[in-house]
C-alpha positions as CSV (number, residue, x, y, z in Angstrom):
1,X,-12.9,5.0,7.4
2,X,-11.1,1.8,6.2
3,X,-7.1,2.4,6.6
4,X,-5.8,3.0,3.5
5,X,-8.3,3.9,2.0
6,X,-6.4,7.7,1.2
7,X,-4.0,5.3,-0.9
8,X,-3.6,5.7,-4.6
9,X,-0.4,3.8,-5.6
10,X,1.6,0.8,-5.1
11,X,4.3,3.2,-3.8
12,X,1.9,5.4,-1.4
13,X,1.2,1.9,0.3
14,X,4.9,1.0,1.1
15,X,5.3,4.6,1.9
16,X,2.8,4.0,4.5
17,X,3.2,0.6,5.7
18,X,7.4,0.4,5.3
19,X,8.0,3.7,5.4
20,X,9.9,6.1,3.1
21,X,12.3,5.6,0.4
22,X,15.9,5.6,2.8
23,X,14.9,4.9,5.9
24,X,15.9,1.6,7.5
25,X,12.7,0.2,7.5
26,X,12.0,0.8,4.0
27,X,15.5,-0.7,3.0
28,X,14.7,-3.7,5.5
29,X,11.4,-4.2,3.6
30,X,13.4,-3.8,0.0
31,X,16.0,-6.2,0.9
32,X,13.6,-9.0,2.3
33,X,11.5,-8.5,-1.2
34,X,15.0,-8.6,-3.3
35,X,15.3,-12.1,-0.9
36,X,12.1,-12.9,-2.0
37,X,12.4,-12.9,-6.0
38,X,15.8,-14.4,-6.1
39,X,14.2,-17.2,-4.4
40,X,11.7,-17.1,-6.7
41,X,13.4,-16.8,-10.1
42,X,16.0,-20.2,-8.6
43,X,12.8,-21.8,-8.3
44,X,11.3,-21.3,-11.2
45,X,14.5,-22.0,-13.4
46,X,14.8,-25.2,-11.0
47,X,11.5,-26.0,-12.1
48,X,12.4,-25.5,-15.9
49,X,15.3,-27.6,-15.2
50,X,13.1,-30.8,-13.7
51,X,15.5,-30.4,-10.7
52,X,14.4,-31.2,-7.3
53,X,16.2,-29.1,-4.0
54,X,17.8,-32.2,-3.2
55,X,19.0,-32.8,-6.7
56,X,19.9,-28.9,-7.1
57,X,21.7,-28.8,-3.4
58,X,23.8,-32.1,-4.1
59,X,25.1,-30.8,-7.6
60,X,26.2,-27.3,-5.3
61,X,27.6,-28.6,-2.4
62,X,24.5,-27.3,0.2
63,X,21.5,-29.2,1.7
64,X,18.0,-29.5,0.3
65,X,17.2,-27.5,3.3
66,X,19.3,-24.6,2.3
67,X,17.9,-24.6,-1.4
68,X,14.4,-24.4,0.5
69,X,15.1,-21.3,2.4
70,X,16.3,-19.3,-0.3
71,X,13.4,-20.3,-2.5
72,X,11.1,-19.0,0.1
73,X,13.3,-16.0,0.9
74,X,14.4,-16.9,3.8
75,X,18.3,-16.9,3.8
76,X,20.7,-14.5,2.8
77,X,23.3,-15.8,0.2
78,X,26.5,-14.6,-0.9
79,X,27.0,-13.9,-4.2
80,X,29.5,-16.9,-4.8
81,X,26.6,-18.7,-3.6
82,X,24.1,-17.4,-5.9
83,X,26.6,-17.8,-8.9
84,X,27.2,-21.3,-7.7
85,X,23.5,-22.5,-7.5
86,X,23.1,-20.3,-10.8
87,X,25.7,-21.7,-13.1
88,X,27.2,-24.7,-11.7
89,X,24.0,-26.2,-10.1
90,X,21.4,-24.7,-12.6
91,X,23.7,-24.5,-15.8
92,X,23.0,-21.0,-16.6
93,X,24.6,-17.8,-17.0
94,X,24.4,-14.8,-14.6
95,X,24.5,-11.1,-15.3
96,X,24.5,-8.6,-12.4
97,X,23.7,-5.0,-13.9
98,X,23.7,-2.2,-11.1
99,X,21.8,1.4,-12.3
């Protein structure tokens, strides 16, 4: 039997392979995905922008380097930071919404 095969949903498979919904690896693995998209969407708007890193980390202060890491979810950022690559550097408006 292949592993997994007993899975039906997207949310059976991080059940099983992060574990449950409030433990600490399951918040490890949801925090690391959050990571992930942020880094995505700055790219993507970067990208809309016709902004390179280096272009994007000298209007913010930060090193190309820097912009690269959080693109590939690879940094943690403060929210001043993500406000500051967000509006100043990108020109756009955030919203934060918690539910």
């Amino acid at each position: 039997m292949k592993k997994g095969k007993d899975i039906t949903t997207f949310e059976e498979y991080l059940d099983k392979t992060y574990g449950k919904v409030g433990t600490e690896e399951r918040a490890d693995f949801d925090i690391k995905a959050k990571s992930f998209a942020i880094g995505e969407i700055i790219r993507e708007e970067r990208k809309q922008a016709k902004m390179t890193q280096e272009e994007l980390a000298r209007r913010t202060g930060t090193r190309k380097s820097f912009i690269s890491r959080i693109e590939n979810g690879h940094s943690d950022i403060q929210l001043s930071t993500l406000y500051r690559l967000i509006e100043q550097g990108l020109g756009k408006k955030m919203h934060i919404s918690i539910q």
